[in-house]
N, C-alpha and C positions, 0 to 999 in steps of 0.2 A: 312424910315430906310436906312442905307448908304450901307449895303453890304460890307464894305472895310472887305477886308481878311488880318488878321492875324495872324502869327504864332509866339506864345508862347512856350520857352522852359523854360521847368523844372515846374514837377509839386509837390512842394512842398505845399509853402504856398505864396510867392510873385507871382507865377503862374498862380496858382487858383483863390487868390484874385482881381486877374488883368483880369482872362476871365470872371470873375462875372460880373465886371464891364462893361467892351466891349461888351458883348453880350448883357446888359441891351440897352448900348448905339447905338447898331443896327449893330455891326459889325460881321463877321461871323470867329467864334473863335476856332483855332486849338491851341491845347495842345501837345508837343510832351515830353516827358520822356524819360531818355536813360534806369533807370530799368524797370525793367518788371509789376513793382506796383507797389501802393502807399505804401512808409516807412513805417512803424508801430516804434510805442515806438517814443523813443528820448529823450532829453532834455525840460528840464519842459521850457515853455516860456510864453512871460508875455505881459496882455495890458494894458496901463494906459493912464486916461487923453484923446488925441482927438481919438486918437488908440479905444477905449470906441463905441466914439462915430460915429468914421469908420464901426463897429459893429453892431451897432445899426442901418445904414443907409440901410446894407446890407439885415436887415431881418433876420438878425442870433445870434441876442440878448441869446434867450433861447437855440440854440442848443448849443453857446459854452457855455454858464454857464452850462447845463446838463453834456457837459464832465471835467468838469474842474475839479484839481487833490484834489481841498477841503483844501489845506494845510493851518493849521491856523498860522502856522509864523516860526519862526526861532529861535533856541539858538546857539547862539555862546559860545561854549565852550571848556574847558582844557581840560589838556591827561588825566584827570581821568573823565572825561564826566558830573563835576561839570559846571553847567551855568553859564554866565559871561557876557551875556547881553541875552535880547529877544525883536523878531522885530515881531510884531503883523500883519494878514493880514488886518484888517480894520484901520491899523495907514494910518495917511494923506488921509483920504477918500480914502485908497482902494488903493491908488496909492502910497503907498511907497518901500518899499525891496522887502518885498513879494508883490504883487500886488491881488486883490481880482478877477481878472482874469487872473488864472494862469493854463494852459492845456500845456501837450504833443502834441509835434512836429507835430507827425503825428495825434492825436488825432483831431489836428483842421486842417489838413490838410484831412483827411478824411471827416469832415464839411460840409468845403471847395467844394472838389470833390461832394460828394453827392449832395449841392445845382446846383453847375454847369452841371452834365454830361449830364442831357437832352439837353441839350442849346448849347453846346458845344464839340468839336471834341477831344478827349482821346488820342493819339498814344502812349501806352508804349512799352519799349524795343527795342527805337530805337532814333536815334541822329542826330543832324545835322553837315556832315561834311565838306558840302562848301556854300559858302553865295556869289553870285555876284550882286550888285544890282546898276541900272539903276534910270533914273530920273521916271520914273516908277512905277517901282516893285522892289525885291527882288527874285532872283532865288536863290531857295533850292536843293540841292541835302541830300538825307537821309541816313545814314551807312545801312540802309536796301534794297536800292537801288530807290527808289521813287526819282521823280524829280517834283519839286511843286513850283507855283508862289505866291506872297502875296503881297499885299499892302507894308504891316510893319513887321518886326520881333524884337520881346521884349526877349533878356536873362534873364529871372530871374533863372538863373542856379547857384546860389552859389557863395562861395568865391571865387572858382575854375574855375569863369566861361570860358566854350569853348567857347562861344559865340565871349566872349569880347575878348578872346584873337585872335579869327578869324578877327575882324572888328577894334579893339582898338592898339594891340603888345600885347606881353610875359608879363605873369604875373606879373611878377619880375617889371616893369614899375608899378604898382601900387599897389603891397599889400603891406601892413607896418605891418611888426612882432611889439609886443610891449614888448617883453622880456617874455614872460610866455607861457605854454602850458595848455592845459587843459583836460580833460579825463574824460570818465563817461560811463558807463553801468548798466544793472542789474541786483540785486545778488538777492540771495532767502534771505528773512526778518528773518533772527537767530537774529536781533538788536533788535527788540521789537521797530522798527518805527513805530509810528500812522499816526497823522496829525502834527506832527512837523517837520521840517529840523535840520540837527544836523551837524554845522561846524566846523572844528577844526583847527586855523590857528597857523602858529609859522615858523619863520624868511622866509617868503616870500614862502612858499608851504602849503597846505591844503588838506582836506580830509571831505568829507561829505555825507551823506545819509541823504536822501529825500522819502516822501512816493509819491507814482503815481495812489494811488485810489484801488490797490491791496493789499490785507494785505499780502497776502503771498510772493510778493517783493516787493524791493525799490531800487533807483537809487542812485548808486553811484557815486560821484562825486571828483577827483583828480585833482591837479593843480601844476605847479612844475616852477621855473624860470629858462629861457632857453635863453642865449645872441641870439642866432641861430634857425635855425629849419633845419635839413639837410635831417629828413629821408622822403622818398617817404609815402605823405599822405593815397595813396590806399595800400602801403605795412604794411598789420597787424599784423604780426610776429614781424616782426622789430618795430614798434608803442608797442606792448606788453613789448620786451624786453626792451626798454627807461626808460617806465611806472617804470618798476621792480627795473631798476637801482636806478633812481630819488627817488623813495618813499620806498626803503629796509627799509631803517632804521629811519622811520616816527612812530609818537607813535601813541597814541589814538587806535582805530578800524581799522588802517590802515593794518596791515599784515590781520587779518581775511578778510578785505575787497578785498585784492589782491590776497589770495587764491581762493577766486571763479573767477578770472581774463578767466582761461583757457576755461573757459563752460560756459562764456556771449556771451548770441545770438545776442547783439547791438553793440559790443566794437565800440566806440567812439575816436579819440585821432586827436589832431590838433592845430596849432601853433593857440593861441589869435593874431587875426591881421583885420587888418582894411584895407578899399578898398579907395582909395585916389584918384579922377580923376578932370581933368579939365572940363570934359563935357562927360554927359551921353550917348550922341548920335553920330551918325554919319549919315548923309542921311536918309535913311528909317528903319535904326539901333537903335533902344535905349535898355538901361540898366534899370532896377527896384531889388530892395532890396539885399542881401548882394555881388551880379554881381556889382552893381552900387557904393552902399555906406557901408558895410558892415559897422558897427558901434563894433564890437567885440560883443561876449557872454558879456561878463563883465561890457557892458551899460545897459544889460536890455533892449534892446529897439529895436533888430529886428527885431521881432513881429511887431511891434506898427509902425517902418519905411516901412515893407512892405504894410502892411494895408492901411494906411493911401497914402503911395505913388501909390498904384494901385489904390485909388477911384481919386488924382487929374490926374491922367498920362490917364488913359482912359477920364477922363471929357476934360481936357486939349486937347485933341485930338480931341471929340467929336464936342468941342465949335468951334478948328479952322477949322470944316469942314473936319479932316481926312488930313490937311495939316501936313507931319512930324515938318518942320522948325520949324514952328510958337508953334503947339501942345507942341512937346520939349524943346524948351525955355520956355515958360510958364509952365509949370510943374518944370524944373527946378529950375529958379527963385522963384518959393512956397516953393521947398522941399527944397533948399539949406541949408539955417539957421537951419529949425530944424535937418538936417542931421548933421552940424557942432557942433550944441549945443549936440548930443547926442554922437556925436565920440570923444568930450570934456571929459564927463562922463564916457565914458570908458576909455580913458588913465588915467583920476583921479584916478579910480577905484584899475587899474594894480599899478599905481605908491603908492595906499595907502598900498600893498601888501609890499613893499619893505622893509622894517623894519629889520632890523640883528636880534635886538633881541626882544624878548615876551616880555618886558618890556620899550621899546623904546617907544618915543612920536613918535604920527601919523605924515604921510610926508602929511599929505592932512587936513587941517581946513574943516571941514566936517558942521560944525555953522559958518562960513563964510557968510554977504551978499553975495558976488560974489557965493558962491557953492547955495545959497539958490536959489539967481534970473537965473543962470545955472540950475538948477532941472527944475525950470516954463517955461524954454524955452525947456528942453528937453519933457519936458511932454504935453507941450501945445502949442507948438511955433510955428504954423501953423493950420489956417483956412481951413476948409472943404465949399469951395463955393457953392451955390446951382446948379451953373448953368441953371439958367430961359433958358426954349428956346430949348434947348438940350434933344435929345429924351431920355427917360428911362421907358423902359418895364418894369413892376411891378409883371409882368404874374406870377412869382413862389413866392410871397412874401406873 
């Protein structure tokens, strides 16, 4: 076993799924969080295709099907809540709109945690504020005042990430807004949601509720097009008042759904945008999941990117010995394409929104070969190696 120390920030779900891995692979694995705990709630998200089978490799087949939100699929429908299309959870074997693994944020991030915490090092409620790192190590200094060495240090801190912007530049160098905003929280169930999703689109803004496994709520879902994004992500007053602006005069369910705005304990709100870099790494620095390649909410496929990029990025490591260089490039060279293929899908996605009017033809051929052979590569376009050879501890599996 190698012993290499790593510190992991952000314990979401690119976090977790990356100390699963590392600690399988023999490494001695710190987690640091800047809240105080793990999320709860969120945004419903989704695995399809090798993401599946990232799942399955882990040993956690049956815990996240047990939490999953059960939703049997989607109607897209008008302001009088008449249907106008329905997307089934088992179309395309499971892996289509809805996905037949579809759980809450923290739901599988809680998974997550519980498989890891024996094995691995927890720190919440605290952050990393300086990174100097040598041919060596990496020296930590922590906002709690701790000073700690490491092999390697992996951001998987968000779109947002501190990480990257301590090792990489300013934000601004690599997120790309894609014109929309997106919103969600959750209300008390006066809708009579089940197991369906309930969307309502018209001239590029939408409105929808979704069930999350609770009858007595469901998650609401807002989207609105925005050339810009100016207001401060953490300021939630200011995010509430935008929301308000944007969707006044939205039909459907929309006023009743913004009335419960004021008494949501999750409010949600954040530009659709995507993390654009030339290289994940730097020295003993790398990036994994939406820190690295954010793909937008609106690919579907963040989930499935972080997953799948924590089982090659620790194997990758693993294989070259614990060499960053070597580890890094090989991990990136696997994840590139399907990271490309699935940040494709989400700009189709944003751009199929654009439409003036409810009766417009779609801006996106959705039966396209090119959008068909584009789906097979966002959903499967990358091999999960075995890696012969390369330790993995099976102890909690």
């Amino acid at each position: 076993m190698s012993g290499t120390k790593v510190l992991v920030a952000g314990a979401s779900i690119a976090g977790p799924a990356l100390a699963h891995w590392l600690d399988r692979r023999g490494a001695e694995v710190t987690v640091v969080e800047r809240t105080p705990g793990l999320r709860p709630g969120g945004q419903a998200v989704d695995a399809r295709g090798i993401a599946k089978e990232a799942i399955v490799r882990m040993g956690l087949d049956a815990q996240v099907r047990a939490a999953r939100t059960d939703t049997a699929g989607a109607y897209n429908v008008d302001a009088d809540g008449n249907v106008l299309e329905t997307f089934r959870a088992d179309d395309d074997g499971g892996d289509g709109y809805i996905s037949e693994i579809e759980i809450l944020r923290g739901d599988l991030s809680r998974v997550l945690h519980d498989d890891t915490r024996d094995g691995v090092e927890y720190v919440f409620g605290d952050r990393i504020v300086e990174l100097t790192q040598d041919a060596d190590g990496v020296d930590v200094v922590f906002d709690g005042g701790d000073r700690r060495r490491f092999d390697l240090v992996i951001g998987a801190d968000g779109l947002h990430s501190a990480t990257r912007a301590m090792v990489f530049g300013p934000r601004e160098q690599f997120i790309r807004h894609l014109g929309m905003v997106l919103a969600f929280y959750t209300v008390p169930n006066e809708f009579g949601v089940d197991r369906w999703l309930l969307d309502y689109q018209e001239a590029g803004r939408s409105a929808g509720l979704r069930p999350i496994g609770d009858d007595a709520k469901a998650m609401a879902m807002l989207s609105f097009p925005a050339a810009d994004f100016e207001v401060d992500y953490r300021d939630i007053e200011a995010q509430k008042r935008l929301l308000r602006e944007q969707m006044a005069d939205f039909g459907w369910l929309t006023p009743r759904i913004l009335a419960h705005l004021d008494d949501a304990p999750d409010f949600y709100l954040d530009q659709v945008a995507q993390v654009v870099m030339d290289r994940w790494s730097s020295g003993r620095v790398g990036l994994i999941g939406d820190a690295a390649f954010s793909a937008s909410p609106m690919s579907g496929a963040g989930t499935g990117l972080a997953l799948v990029g924590a089982y090659l990025l620790a194997g990758e490591l693993a294989a070259a010995n614990w060499d960053p260089e070597v580890g890094f490039a090989a991990y990136e060279a696997q994840m590139r394409p399907y990271v490309e293929a699935n940040q494709e899908i989400g700009r189709l996605h944003v751009h199929s929104r654009e439409a003036s009017e409810p009766d417009a033809e779609p801006t996106v051929d959705f039966e396209s070969p090119y959008f068909t052979e584009l789906i097979g590569r966002a959903i499967n376009g990358v091999e999960l190696p075995d890696y012969a050879g390369v330790p993995d501890s099976r102890s909690r599996v």
